[in-house]
C-alpha positions, 0 to 999 in steps of 0.5 A: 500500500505504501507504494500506490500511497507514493505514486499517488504523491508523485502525481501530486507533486507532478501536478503543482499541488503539493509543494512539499510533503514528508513524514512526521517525527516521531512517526506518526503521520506526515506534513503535507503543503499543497495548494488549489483553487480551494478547501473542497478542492484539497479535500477531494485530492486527499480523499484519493489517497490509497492510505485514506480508501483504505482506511489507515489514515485521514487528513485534517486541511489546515488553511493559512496566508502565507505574507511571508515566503522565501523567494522561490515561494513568492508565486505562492505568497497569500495563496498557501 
C-alpha cells in the first residue's frame, strides 16, 4: 500500500499541488503543503489517497496566508 500511497504523491507533486510533503517525527503521520483553487478542492485530492480508501489514515486541511515566503515561494505568497 505504501507504494500506490507514493505514486499517488508523485502525481501530486507532478501536478503543482503539493509543494512539499514528508513524514512526521516521531512517526506518526506526515506534513503535507499543497495548494488549489480551494478547501473542497484539497479535500477531494486527499480523499484519493490509497492510505485514506483504505482506511489507515485521514487528513485534517489546515488553511493559512502565507505574507511571508522565501523567494522561490513568492508565486505562492497569500495563496498557501
Amino acid at each position: 500500500m505504501r507504494e500506490e500511497h507514493v505514486v499517488w504523491l508523485d502525481e501530486q507533486d507532478r501536478q503543482g499541488v503539493f509543494l512539499a510533503s514528508g513524514r512526521r517525527n516521531p512517526r506518526d503521520g506526515g506534513v503535507i503543503i499543497a495548494v488549489a483553487e480551494d478547501r473542497a478542492r484539497i479535500e477531494e485530492i486527499t480523499a484519493k489517497d490509497p492510505f485514506v480508501t483504505a482506511g489507515v489514515c485521514a487528513y485534517r486541511v489546515t488553511e493559512f496566508t502565507a505574507p511571508k515566503t522565501a523567494p522561490a515561494l513568492d508565486a505562492y505568497r497569500e495563496t498557501l
